[in-house]
PDB file of N, H, CA, C and O in Angstrom:
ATOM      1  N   UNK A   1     -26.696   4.937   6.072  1.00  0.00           N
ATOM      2  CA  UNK A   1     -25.737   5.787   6.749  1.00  0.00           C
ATOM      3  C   UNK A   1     -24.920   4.983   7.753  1.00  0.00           C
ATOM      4  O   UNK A   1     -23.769   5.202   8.129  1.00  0.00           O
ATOM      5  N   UNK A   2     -25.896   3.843   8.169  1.00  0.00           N
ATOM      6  H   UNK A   2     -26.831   3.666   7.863  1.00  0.00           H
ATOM      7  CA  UNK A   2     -24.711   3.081   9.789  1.00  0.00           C
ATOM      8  C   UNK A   2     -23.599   2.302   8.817  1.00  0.00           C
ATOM      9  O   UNK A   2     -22.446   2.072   9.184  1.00  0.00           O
ATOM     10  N   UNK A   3     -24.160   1.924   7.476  1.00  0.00           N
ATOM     11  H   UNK A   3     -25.097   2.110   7.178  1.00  0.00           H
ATOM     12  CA  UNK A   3     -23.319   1.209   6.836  1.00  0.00           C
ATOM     13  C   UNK A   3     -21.761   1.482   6.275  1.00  0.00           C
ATOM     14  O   UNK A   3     -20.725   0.827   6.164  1.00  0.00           O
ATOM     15  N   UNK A   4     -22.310   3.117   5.932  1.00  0.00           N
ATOM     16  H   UNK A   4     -23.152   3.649   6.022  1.00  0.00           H
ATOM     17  CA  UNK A   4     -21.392   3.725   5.655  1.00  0.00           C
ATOM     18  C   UNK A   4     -20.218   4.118   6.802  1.00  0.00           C
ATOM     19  O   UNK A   4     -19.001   4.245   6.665  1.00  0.00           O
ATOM     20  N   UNK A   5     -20.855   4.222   7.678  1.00  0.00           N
ATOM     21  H   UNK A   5     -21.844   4.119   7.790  1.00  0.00           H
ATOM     22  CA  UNK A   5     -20.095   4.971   9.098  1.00  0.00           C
ATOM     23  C   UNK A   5     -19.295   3.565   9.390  1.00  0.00           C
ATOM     24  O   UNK A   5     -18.077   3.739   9.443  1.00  0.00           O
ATOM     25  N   UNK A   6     -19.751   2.123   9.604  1.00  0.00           N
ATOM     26  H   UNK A   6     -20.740   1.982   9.561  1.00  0.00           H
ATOM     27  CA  UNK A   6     -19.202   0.753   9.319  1.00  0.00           C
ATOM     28  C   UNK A   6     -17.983   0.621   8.881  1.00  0.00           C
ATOM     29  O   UNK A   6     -17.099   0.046   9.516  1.00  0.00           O
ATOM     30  N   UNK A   7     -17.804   1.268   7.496  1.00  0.00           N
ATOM     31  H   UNK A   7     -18.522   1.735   6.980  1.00  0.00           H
ATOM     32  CA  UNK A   7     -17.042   0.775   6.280  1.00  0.00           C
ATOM     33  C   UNK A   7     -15.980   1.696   6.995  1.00  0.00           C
ATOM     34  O   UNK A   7     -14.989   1.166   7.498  1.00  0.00           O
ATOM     35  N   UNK A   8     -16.170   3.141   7.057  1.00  0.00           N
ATOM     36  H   UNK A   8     -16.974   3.572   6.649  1.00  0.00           H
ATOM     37  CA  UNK A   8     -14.846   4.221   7.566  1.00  0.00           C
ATOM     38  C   UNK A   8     -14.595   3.720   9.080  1.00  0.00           C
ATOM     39  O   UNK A   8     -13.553   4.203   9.521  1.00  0.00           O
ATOM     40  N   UNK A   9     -14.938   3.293   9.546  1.00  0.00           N
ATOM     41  H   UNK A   9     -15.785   2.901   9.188  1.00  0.00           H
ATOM     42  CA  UNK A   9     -14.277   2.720  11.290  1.00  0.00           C
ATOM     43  C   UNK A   9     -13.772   1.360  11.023  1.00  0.00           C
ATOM     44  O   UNK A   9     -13.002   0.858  11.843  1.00  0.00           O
ATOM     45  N   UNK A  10     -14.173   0.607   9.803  1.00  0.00           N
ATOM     46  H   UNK A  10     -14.798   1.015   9.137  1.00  0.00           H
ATOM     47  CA  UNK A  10     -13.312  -0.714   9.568  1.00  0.00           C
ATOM     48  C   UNK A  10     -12.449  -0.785   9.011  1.00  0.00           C
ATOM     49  O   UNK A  10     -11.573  -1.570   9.373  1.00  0.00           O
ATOM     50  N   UNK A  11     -12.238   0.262   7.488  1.00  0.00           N
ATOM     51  H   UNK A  11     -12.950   0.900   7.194  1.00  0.00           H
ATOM     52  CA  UNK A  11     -11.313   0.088   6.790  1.00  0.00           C
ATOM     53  C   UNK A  11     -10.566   1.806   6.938  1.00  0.00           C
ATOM     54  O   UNK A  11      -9.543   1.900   6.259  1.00  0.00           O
ATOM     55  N   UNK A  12     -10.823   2.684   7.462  1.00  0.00           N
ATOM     56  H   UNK A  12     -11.654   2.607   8.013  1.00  0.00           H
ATOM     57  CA  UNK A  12      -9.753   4.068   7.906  1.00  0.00           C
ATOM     58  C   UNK A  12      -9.027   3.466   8.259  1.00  0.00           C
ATOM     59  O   UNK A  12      -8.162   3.157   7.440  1.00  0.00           O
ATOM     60  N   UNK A  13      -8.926   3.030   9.375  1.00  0.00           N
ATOM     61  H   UNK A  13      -9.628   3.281  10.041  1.00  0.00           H
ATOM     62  CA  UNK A  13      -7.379   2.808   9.993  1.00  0.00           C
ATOM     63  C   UNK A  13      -6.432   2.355   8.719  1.00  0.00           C
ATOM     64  O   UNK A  13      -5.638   2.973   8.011  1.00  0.00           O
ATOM     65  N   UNK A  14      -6.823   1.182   8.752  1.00  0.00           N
ATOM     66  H   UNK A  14      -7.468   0.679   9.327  1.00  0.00           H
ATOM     67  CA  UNK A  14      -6.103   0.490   7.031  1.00  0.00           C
ATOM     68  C   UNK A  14      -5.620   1.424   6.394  1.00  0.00           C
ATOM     69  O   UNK A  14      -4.457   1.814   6.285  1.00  0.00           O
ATOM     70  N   UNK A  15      -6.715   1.834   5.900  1.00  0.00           N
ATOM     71  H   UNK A  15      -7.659   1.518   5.988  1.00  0.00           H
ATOM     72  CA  UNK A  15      -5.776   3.166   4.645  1.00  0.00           C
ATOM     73  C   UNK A  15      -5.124   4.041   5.059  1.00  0.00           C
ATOM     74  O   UNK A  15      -4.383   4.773   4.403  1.00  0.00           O
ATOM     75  N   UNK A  16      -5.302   4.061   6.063  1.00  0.00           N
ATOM     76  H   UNK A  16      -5.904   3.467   6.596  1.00  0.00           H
ATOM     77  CA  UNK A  16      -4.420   5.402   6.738  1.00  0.00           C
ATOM     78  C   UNK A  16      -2.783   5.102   7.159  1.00  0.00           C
ATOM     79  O   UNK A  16      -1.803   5.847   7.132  1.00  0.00           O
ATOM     80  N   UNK A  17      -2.958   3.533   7.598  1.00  0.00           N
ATOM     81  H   UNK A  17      -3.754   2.929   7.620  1.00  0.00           H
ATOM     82  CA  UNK A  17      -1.517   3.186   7.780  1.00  0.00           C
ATOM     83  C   UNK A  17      -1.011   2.660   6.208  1.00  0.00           C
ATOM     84  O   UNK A  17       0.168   2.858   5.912  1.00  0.00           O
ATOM     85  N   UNK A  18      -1.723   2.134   5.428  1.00  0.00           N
ATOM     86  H   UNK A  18      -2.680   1.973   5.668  1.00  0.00           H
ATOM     87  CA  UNK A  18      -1.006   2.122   4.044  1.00  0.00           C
ATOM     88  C   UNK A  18      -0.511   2.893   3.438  1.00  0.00           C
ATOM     89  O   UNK A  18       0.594   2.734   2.921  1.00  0.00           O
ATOM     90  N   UNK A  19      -1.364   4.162   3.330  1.00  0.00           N
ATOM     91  H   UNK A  19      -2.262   4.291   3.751  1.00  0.00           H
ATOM     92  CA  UNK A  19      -0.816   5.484   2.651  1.00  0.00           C
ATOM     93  C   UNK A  19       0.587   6.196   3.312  1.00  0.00           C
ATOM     94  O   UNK A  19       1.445   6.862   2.731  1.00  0.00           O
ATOM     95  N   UNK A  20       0.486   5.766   4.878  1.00  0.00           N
ATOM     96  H   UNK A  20      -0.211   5.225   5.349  1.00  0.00           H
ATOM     97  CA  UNK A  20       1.742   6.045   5.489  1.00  0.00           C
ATOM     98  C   UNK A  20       2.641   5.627   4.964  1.00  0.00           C
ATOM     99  O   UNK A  20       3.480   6.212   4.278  1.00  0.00           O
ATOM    100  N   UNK A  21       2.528   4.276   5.313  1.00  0.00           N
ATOM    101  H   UNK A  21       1.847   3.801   5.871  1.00  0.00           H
ATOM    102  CA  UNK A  21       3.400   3.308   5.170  1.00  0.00           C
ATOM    103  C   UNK A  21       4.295   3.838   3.157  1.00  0.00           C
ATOM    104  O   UNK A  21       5.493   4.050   2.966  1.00  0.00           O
ATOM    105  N   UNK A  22       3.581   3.870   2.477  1.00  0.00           N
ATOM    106  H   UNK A  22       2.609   3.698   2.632  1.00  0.00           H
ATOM    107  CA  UNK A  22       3.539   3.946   0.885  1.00  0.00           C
ATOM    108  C   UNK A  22       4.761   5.169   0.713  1.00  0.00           C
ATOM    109  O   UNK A  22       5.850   5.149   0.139  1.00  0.00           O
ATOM    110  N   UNK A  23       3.771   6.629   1.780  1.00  0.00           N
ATOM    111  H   UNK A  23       2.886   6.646   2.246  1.00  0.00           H
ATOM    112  CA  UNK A  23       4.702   7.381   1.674  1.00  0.00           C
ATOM    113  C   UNK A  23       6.204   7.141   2.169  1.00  0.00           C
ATOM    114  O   UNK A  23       7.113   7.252   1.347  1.00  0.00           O
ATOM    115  N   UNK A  24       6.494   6.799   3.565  1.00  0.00           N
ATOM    116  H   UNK A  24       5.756   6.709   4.233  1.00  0.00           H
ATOM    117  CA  UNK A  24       7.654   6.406   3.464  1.00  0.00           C
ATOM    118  C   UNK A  24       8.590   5.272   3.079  1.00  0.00           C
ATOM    119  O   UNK A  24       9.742   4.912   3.319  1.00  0.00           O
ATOM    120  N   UNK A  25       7.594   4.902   2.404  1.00  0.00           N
ATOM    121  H   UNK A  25       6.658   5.195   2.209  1.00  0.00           H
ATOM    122  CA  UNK A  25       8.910   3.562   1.493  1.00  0.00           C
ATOM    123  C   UNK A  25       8.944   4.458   0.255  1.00  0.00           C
ATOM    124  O   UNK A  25      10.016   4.243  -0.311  1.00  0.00           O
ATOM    125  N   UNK A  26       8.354   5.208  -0.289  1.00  0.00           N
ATOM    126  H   UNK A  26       7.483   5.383   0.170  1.00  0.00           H
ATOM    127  CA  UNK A  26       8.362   5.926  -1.790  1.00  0.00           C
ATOM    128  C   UNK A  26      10.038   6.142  -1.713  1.00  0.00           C
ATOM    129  O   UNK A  26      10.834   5.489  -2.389  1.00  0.00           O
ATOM    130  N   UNK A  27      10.389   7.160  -0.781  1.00  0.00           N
ATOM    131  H   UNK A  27       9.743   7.690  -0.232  1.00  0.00           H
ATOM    132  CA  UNK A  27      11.851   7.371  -1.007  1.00  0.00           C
ATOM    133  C   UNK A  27      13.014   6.210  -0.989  1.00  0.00           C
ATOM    134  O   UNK A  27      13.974   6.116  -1.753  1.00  0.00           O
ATOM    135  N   UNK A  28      12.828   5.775  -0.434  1.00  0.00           N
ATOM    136  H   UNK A  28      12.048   5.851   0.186  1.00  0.00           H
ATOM    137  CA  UNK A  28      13.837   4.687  -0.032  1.00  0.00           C
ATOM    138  C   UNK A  28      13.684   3.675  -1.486  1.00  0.00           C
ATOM    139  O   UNK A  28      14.686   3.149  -1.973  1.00  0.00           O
ATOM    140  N   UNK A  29      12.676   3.541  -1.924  1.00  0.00           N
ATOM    141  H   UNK A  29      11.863   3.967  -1.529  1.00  0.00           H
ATOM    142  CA  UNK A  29      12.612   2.824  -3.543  1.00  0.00           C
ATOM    143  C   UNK A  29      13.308   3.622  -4.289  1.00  0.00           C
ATOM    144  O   UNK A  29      14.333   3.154  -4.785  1.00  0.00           O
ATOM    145  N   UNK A  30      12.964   4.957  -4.558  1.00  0.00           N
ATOM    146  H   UNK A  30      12.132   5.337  -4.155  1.00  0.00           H
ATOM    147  CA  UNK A  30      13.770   5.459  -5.687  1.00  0.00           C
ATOM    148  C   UNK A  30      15.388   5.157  -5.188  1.00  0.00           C
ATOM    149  O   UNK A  30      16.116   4.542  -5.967  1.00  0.00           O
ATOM    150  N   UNK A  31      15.962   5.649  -3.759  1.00  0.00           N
ATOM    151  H   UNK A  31      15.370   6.149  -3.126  1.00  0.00           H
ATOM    152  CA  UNK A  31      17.235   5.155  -3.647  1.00  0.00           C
ATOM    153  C   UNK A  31      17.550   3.956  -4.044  1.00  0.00           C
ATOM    154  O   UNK A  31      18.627   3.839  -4.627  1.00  0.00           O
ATOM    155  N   UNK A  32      16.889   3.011  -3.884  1.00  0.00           N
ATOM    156  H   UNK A  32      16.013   3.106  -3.410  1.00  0.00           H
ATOM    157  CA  UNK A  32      17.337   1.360  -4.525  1.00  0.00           C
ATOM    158  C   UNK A  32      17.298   1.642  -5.691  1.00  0.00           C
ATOM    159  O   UNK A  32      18.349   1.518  -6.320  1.00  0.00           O
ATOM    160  N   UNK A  33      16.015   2.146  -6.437  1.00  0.00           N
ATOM    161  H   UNK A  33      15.162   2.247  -5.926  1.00  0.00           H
ATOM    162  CA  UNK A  33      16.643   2.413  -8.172  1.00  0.00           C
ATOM    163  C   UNK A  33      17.297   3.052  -9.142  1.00  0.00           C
ATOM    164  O   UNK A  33      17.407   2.827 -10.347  1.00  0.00           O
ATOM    165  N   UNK A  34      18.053   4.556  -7.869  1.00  0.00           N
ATOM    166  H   UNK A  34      17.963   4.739  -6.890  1.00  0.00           H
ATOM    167  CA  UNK A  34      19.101   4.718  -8.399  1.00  0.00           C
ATOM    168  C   UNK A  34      20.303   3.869  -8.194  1.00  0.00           C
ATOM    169  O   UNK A  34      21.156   3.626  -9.048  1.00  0.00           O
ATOM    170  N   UNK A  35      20.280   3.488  -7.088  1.00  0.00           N
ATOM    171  H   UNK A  35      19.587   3.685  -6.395  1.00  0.00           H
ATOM    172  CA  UNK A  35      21.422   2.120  -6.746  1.00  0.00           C
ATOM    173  C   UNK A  35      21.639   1.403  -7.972  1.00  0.00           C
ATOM    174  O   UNK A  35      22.704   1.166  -8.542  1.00  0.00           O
ATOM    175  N   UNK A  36      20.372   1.071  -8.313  1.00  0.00           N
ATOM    176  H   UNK A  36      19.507   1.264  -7.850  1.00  0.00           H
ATOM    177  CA  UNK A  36      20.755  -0.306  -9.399  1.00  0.00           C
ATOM    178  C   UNK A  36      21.094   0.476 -10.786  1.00  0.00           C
ATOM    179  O   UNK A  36      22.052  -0.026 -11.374  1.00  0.00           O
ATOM    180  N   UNK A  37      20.614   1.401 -11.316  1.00  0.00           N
ATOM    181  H   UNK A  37      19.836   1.809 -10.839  1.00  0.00           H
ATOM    182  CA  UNK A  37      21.076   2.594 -12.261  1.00  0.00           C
ATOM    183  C   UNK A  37      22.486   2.432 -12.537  1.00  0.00           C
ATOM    184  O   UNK A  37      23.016   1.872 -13.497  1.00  0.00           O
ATOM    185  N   UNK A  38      23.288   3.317 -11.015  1.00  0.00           N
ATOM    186  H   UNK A  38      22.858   3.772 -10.236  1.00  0.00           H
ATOM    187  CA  UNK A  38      24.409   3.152 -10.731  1.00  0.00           C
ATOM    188  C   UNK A  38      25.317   2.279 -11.269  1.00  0.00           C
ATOM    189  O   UNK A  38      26.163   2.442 -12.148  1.00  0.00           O
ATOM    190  N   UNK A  39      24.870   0.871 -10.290  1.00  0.00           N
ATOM    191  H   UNK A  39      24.182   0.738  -9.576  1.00  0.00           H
ATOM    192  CA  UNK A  39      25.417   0.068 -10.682  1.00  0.00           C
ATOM    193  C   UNK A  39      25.490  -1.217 -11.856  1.00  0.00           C
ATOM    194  O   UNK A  39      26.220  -2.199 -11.985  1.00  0.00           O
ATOM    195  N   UNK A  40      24.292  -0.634 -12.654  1.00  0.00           N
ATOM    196  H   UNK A  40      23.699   0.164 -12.550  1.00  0.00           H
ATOM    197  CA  UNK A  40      24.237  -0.696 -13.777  1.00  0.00           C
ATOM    198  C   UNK A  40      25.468  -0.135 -14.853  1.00  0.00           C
ATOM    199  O   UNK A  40      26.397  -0.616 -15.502  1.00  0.00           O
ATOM    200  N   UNK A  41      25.021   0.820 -14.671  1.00  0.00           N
ATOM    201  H   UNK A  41      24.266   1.211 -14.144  1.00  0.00           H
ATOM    202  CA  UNK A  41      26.306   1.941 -15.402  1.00  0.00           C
ATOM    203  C   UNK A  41      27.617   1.107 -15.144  1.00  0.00           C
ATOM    204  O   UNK A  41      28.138   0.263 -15.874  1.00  0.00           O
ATOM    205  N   UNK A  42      27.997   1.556 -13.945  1.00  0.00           N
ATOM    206  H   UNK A  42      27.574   2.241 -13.352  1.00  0.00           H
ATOM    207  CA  UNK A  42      29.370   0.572 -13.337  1.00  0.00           C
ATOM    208  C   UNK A  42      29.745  -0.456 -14.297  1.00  0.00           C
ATOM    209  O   UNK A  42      30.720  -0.283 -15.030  1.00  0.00           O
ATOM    210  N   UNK A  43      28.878  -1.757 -14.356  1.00  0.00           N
ATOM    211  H   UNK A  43      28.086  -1.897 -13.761  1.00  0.00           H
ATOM    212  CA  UNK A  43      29.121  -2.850 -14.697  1.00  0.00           C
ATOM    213  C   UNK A  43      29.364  -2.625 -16.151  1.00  0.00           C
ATOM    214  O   UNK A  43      30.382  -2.972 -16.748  1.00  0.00           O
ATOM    215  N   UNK A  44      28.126  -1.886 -16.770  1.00  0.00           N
ATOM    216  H   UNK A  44      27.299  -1.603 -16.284  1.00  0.00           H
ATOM    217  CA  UNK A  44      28.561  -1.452 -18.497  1.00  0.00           C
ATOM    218  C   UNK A  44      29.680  -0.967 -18.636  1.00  0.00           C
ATOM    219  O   UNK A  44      30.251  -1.388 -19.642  1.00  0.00           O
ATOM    220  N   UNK A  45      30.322  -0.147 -17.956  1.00  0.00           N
ATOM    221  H   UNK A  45      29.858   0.194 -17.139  1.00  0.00           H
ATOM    222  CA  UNK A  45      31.329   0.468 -18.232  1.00  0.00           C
ATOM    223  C   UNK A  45      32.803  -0.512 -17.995  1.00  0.00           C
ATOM    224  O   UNK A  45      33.910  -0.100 -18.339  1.00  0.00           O
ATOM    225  N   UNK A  46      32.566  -1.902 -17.330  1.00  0.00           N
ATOM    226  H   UNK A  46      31.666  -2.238 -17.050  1.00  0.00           H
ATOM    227  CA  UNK A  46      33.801  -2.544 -17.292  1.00  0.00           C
ATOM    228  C   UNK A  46      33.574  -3.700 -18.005  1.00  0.00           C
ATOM    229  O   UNK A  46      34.317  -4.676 -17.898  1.00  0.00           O
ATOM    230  N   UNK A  47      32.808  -3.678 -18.575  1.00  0.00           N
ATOM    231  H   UNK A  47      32.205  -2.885 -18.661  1.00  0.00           H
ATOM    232  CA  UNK A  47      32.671  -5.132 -19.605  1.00  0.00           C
ATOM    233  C   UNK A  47      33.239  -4.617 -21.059  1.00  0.00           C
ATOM    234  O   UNK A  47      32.913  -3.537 -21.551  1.00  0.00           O
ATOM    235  N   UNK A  48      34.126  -5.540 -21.664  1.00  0.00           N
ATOM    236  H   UNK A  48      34.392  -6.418 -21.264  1.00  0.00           H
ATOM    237  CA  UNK A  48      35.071  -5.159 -22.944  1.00  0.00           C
ATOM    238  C   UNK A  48      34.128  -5.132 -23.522  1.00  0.00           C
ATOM    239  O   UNK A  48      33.061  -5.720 -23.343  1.00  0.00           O
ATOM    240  N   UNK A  49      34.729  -3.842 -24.914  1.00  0.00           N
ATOM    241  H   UNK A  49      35.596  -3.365 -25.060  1.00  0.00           H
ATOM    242  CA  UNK A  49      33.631  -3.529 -25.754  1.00  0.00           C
ATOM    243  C   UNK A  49      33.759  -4.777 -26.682  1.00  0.00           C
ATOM    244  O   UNK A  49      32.970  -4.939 -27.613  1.00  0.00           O
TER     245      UNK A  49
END
């Protein structure tokens, strides 16, 4: 049991700021990969067929 109680007071914090952290970059990734989508498209669309 102390071992266990060990492991959650050493590594909680950790996960707790990762999962934060995870959640707010989640959005901001999909914006970069619609960005590149975008400008994907863009570029297809001006290169001669």
């Amino acid at each position: 049991m102390e071992k266990l109680l060990s492991y959650a007071a050493n590594y909680g914090f950790p996960m707790v700021v990762c999962a934060y952290l995870l959640v707010r970059i989640e959005g901001k990734l999909e914006q970069v990969a619609g960005g590149i989508n975008e400008l994907s498209r863009i570029i297809s669309s001006k290169l001669p067929n």
